[in-house]
N, C-alpha and C positions, 0 to 999 in steps of 0.2 A: 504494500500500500504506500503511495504519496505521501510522503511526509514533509511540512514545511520546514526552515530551516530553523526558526525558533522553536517548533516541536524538539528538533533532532537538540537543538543548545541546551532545552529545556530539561531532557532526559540525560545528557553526558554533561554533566560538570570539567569536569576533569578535562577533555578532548578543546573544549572551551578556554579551557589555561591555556594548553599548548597551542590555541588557533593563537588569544591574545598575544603571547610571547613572540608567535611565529610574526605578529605584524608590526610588533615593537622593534625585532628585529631588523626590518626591512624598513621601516620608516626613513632613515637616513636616505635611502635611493626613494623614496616616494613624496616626500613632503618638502616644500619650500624650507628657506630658513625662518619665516617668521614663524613659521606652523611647529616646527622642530627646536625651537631655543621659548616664544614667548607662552608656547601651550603646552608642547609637551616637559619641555624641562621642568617650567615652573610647575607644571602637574605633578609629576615625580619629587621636585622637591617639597612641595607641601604636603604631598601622599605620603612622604619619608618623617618629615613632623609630627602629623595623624596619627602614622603607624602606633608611634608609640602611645599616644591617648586612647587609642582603641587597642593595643594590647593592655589598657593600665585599664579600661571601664568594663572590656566586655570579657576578659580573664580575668582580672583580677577584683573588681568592682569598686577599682578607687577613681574616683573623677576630678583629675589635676588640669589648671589650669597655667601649668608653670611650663610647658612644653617649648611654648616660643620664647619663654627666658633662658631654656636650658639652651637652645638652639643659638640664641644668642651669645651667650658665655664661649660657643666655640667658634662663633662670628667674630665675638669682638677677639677673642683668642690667638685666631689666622693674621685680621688685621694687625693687631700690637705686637705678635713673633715678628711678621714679616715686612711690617715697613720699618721705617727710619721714623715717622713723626711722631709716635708716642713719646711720652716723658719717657718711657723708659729704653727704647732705644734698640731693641735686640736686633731685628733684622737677619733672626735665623733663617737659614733653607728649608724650602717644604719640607724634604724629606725628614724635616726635626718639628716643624713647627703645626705639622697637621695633626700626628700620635699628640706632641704636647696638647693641642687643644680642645682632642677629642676626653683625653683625661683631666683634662681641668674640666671640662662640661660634665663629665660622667662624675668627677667628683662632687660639681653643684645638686646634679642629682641624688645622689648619696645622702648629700645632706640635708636638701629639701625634703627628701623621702622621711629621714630618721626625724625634721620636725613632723612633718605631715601624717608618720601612722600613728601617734598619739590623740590622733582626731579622727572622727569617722561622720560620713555622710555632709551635711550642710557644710559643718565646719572647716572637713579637708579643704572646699572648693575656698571656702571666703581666705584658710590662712595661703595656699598654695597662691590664690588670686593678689592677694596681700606681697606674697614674696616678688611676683612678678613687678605688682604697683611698684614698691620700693626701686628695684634694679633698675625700671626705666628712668625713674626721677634720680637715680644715686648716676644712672650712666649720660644724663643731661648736665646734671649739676658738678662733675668733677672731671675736668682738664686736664690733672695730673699724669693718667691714663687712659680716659674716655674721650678725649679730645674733646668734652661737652656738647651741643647742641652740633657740630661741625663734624662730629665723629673721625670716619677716617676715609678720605675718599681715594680712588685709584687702586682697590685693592683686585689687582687682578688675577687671574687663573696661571699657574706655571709655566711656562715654556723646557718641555722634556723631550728629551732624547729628537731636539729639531722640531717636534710638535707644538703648534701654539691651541690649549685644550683648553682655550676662551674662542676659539671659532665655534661655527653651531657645529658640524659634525663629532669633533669629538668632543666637545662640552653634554652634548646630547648624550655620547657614550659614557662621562664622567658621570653623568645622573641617572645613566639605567642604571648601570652596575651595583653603585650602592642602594638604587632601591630595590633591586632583584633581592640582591644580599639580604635586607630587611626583613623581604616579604617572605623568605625562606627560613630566614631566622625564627621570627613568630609563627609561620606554619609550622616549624618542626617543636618547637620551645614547649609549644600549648599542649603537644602530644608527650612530652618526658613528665616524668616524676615532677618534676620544679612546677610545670604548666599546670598539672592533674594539682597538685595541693593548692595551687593558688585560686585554679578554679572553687577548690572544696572551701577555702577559707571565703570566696564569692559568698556561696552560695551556704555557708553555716560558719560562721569562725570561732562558736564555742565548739563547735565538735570538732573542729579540726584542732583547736589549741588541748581537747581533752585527750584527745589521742596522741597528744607529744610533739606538736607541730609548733615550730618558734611563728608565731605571728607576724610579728614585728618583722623578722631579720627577712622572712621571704617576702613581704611586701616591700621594705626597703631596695632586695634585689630583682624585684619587678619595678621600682621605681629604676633603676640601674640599668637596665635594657631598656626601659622608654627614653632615656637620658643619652643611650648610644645612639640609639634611633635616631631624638632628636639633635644629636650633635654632627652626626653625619648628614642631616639634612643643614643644618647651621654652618658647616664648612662649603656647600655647595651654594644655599643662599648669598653668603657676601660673594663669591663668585659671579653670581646671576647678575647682582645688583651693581656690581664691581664698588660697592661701598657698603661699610656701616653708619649707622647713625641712629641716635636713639628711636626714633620714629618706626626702626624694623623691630622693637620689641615692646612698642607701647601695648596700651589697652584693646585696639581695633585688631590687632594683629593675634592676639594671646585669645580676642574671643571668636576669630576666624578659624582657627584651628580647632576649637570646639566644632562650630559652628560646619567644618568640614569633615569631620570624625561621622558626626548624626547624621547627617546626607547620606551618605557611605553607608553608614551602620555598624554600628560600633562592636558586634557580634561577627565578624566576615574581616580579617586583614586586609584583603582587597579592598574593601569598603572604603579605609580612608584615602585609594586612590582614584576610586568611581567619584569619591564626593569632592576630591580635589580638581578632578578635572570641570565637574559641575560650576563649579565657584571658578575657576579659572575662566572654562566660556564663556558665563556671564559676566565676567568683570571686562571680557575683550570687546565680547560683541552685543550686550546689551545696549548699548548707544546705538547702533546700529537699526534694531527694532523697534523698541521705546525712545520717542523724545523724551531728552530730559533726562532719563536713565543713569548719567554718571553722575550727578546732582542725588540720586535719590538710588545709589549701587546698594546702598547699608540697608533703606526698606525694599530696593526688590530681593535681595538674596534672604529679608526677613521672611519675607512671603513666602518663596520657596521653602525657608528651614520651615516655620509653619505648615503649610500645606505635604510636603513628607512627613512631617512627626506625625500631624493626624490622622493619616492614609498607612502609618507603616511606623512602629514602634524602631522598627530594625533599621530603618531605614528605604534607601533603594535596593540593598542587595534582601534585604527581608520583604519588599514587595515583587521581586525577583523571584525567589524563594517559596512566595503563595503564588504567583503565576504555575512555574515549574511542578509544584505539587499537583494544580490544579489541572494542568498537560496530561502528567500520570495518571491523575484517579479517571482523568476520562479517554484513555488510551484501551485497547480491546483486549484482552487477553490473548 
């Protein structure tokens, strides 16, 4: 029998990976460069952000808001290693200064995490929300090292082995990779022991602390993987941007990242790159359809988040999800 192609997507999950991969792949020989650096890079890299808000809500059941500070930490990190203009002057080589500021971010994390599991539910989000506030105003207000309000401009992409990997082809490869890496990371993570107890402390965490499980220490080292996450998307952001500046880690940007998590669905790793790319088209080419639309980007994407939370708790890969069931149950035997 006939089958359409959304039946056939509907029915193989999996075959549907390998198709997407197979187009990611190709994209370089298919797509302009504006199409390949302002949509898809920045899709992957705020999918890389995501990632770890949605390995931290829908694994673990912690909901941080501190994702684009962690991000930031290894933004401003690249910047002040490797230029000349910070007060402090390093000017180390990538190959020293990207590991450095992937572990100064991972280390913010850490320590975010160790205040933040002493709180649970409302409170995580207002003190993680809080840690964010601070850092934007601490990285406006001090010149010392943040270069204040001016941040750090000209931070650009390496030039390796004769490779200049700020063009769109291989910047485009510079942000699959790590977000492959990611997405493999939390597919396989959520499946180990680590993944299963964090799930369990989800979903009951006196019963898991009664059976001899450290609370604390494994939600700390699930804050610790959302923190690589977001620091490998943080190393690629001031890339993109080819600057820091406070404004990449204020409040609009820290509630975007939520705001691209729910789209997506925070239940599905994929999800925060379906919902990245969502926020991404609309922010390109919403002017384009709607007069007006860049005036008023913050209430049409509110509409959007609105309108999928009502329709899909999970989001889009959860109205994906009752589609695809709904294929099946009415498929013939």
């Amino acid at each position: 029998m006939n089958q359409s192609p959304l039946r056939i997507l509907a029915r193989h999950g999996r075959p549907a990976e390998w198709a997407a991969l197979i187009v990611l792949l190709l994209m370089p020989a298919l797509a302009g460069d504006f199409v390949l650096v302002q949509i898809l890079c920045r899709t992957l890299i705020l999918g890389l952000i995501a990632l770890g808000l949605t390995f931290l809500i829908g694994f673990a059941g912690i909901v941080s808001l501190a994702q684009m500070t962690i991000a930031g930490v290894a933004a401003y990190g690249v910047a002040i290693l490797t230029t000349s203009d910070a007060g402090l002057t390093w000017s180390l080589p990538f190959i020293l200064a990207i590991p450095a500021a992937l572990l100064l971010a991972m280390a913010a994390a850490v320590l975010i995490g160790w205040l933040a599991v002493r709180t649970s539910g409302i409170y995580t989000i207002m003190i993680t929300l809080a840690i964010a506030v601070v850092f934007f105003y601490f990285t406006r207000q001090n010149y010392a090292v943040f270069n204040g309000f001016t941040g750090f401009p000209q931070v650009l992409p390496p030039t390796v082995f004769g490779v200049n990997w700020g063009d769109p082809t291989p910047f485009y490869w510079l942000c699959l990779l790590p977000a492959l890496l990611g997405y493999w990371l939390v597919r396989h993570l959520v499946l180990t022991p680590f993944g299963l107890a964090l799930q369990g402390m989800r979903d009951g965490e006196r019963r898991l602390a009664a059976l001899g499980f450290n609370v604390h220490q494994h939600r700390i080292a699930a804050y610790a993987v959302a923190g690589f996450l977001a620091a490998m998307g943080g190393v690629l952001l001031v890339w993109f941007n080819t600057r820091i500046d406070p404004s990449t880690v204020g409040v609009q940007p820290v509630i975007n990242i939520l705001v691209i998590a729910v789209i997506g669905g925070v239940g599905h790793p994929v999800g925060a790159f379906v919902g990245a790319l969502v926020f991404v088209l609309i922010d390109n080419f919403a002017t384009d359809l709607i007069p007006g639309a860049r005036e008023r980007f913050n209430l049409l994407i509110g509409v959007v988040f609105l309108s999928i939370v009502v329709f899909s708790s999970d989001g889009l890969l959860g109205l994906w999800q009752r589609f695809a069931r709904s294929v099946r149950d009415t498929e013939p035997d």
